[in-house]
Each structure stands twice: as structure tokens, then as C-alpha cells.
C-alpha positions as CSV (number, residue, x, y, z in Angstrom):
1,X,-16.0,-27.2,26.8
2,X,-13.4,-24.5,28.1
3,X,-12.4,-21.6,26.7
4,X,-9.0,-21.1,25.5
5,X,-8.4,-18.5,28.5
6,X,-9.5,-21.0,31.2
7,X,-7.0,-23.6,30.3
8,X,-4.2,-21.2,30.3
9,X,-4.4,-20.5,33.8
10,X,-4.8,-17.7,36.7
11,X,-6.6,-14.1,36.0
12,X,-3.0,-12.5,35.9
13,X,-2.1,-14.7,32.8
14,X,-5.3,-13.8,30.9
15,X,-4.8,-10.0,31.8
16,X,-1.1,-10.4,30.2
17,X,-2.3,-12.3,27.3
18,X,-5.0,-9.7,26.5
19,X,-3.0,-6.9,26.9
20,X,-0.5,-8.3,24.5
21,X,-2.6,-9.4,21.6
22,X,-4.1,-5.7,22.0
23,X,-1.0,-4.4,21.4
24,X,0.0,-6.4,18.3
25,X,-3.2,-5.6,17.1
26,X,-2.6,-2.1,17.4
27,X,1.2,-2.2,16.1
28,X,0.2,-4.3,13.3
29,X,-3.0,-2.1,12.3
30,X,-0.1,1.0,12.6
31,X,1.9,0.0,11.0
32,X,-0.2,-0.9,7.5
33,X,-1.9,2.5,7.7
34,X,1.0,3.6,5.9
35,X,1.8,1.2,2.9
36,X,-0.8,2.8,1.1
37,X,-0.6,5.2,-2.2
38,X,-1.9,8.2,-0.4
39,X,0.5,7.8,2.3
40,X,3.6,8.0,-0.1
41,X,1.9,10.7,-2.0
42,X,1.9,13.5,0.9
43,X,5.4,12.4,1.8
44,X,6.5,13.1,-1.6
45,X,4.3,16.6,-1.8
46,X,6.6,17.3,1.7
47,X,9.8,16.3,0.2
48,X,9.4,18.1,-3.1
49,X,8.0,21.1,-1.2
50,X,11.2,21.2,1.2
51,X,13.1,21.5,-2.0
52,X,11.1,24.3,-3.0
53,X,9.1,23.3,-5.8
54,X,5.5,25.3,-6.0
55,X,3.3,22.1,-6.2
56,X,0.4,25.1,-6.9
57,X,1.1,25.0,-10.3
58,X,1.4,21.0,-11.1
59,X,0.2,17.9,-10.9
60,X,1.3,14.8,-9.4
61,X,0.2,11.2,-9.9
62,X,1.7,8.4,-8.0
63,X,1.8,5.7,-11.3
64,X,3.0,2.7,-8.9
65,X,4.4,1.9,-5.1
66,X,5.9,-1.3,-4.0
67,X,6.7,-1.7,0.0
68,X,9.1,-3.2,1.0
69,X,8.9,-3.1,4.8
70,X,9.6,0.1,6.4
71,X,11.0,1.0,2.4
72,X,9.2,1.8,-0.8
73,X,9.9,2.5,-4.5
74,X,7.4,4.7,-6.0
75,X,6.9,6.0,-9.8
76,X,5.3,9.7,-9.9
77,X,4.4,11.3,-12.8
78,X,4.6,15.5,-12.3
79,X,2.9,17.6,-14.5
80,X,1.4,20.9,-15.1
81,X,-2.4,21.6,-13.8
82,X,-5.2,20.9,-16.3
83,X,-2.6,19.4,-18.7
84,X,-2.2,15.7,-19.1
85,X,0.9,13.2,-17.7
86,X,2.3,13.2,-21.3
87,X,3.7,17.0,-20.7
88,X,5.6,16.4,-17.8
89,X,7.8,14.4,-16.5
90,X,8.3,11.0,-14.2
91,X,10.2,10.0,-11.4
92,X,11.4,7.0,-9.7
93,X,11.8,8.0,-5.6
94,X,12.9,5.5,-2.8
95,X,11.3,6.0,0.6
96,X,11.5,5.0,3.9
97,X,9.4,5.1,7.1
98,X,10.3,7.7,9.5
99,X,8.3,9.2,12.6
100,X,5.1,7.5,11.0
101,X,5.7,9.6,7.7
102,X,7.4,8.8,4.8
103,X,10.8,10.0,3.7
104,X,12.5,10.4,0.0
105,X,15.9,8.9,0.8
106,X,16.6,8.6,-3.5
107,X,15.4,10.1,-6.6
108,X,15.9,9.8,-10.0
109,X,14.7,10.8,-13.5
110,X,12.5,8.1,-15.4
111,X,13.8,7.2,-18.9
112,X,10.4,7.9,-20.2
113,X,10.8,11.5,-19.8
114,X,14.0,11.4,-22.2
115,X,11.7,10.5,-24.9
116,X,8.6,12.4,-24.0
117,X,9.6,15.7,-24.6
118,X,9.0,16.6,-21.2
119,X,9.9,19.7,-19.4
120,X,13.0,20.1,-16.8
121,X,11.1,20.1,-13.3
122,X,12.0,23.5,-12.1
123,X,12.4,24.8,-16.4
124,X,11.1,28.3,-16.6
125,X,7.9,28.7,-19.0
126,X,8.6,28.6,-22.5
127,X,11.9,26.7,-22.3
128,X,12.3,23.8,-25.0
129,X,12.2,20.3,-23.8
130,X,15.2,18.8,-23.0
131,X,17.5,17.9,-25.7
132,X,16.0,19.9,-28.5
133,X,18.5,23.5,-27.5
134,X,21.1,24.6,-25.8
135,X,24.0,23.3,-26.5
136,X,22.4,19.7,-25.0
137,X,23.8,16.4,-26.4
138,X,21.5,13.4,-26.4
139,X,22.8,10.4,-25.6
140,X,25.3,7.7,-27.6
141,X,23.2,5.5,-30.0
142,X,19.9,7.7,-29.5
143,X,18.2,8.5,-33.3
144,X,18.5,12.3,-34.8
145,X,16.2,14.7,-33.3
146,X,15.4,17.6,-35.7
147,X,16.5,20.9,-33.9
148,X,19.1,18.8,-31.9
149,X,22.8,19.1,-31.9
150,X,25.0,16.1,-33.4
């Protein structure tokens, strides 16, 4: 019986061939090594660090990634250290591959932190959570807060 690389021809054609299934190997194994959790995780620490938030002092847990190619949605819980996910605050980020990193194209505030009492990222220690102070309305159709404005 012949091997699959006999039938196909001369040694330049199984030199070409081999070279070019190494090569999707390797693009392909790439390429994966960065649809993973921890992947989107440092690119969010980067992202939120260029923005100057002092990641010394929280937490943050990546809750769920979905890829979508050379895109992903992630939902990351921030929070202070030693305290638990419940006393801070989530966010929904998009991300896309760039220079074999990702990169936060779009953020936005989770609707669970609306009803958590979560902390403002960046709210200086001791403020009240959002919506209980400070002239802050919640929104049309939400229930009475004690403490809030009507």
C-alpha cells in the first residue's frame, strides 16, 4: 500500500504540502490560544488600567466570554479585595483581537448593578450606592427606595 505522499507526486510536492499543513497547524493552534477566559481577562486588566483605574485595590472576575471570531462579549464582575461580587459592580465589555491581544472596543454597565447596591467604579470610599443620594433619580416604573428621591 502507498502512502498518501507517494501518490501525490515528486519530493518538491511533498515539501510544499508539508510546509503548508505546518503552517495551518501553527495559525490555527495561534490563533485558539486566545479565545480563552484568561486571555480576555489581562486585556481587560490593560484596558481598565489605561483608563486609570488602580486594579490594587479590587477584584475582578470574568462571569462569562462568548467568541465570536476575532470578537468577544465578556461579563466581569469588579469588586473590592477580600469582599465578595455582591459589593461591586458588573460589566458587559466587547472585544476584539488586535496584535495577538485583546482590545475593549465597548463597555457598558450591567443592570444587575442597578439593583445591587453597588458602588460607582471610580466612587470615593464612603460614598452611598447609586441611587440612594444626591440628587439621583432612579428610573420610570422602578419601586420606592427608602432614602431615595421621588
Amino acid at each position: 500500500m502507498q502512502s498518501w505522499l507517494s501518490i501525490i507526486g515528486n519530493v518538491e510536492s511533498k515539501s510544499q504540502i508539508i510546509i503548508a499543513l505546518a503552517c495551518l497547524v501553527a495559525s490555527a493552534a495561534c490563533g485558539n490560544k486566545l479565545q480563552t477566559r484568561d486571555a480576555v481577562e489581562r486585556g481587560i486588566r490593560k484596558g481598565v488600567q489605561q483608563r486609570g483605574l488602580n486594579l490594587e485595590t479590587m477584584e475582578i472576575k470574568v462571569e462569562n466570554v462568548n467568541f465570536h471570531d476575532n470578537k468577544a462579549d465578556a461579563t466581569v464582575g469588579f469588586f473590592p479585595k477580600g469582599g465578595q461580587l455582591s459589593q461591586g459592580m458588573m460589566m458587559h465589555y466587547t472585544l476584539e483581537q488586535r496584535d495577538n491581544e485583546w482590545v475593549i472596543t465597548g463597555r457598558s454597565q450591567s443592570d444587575m448593578h442597578q439593583h445591587s447596591g453597588g458602588m460607582q467604579m471610580g466612587a470615593p470610599k464612603g460614598a452611598m450606592p447609586m441611587g440612594t443620594s444626591g440628587g439621583m433619580q432612579m428610573p420610570a416604573g422602578h419601586p420606592a427606595v427608602p432614602g431615595t428621591p421621588k
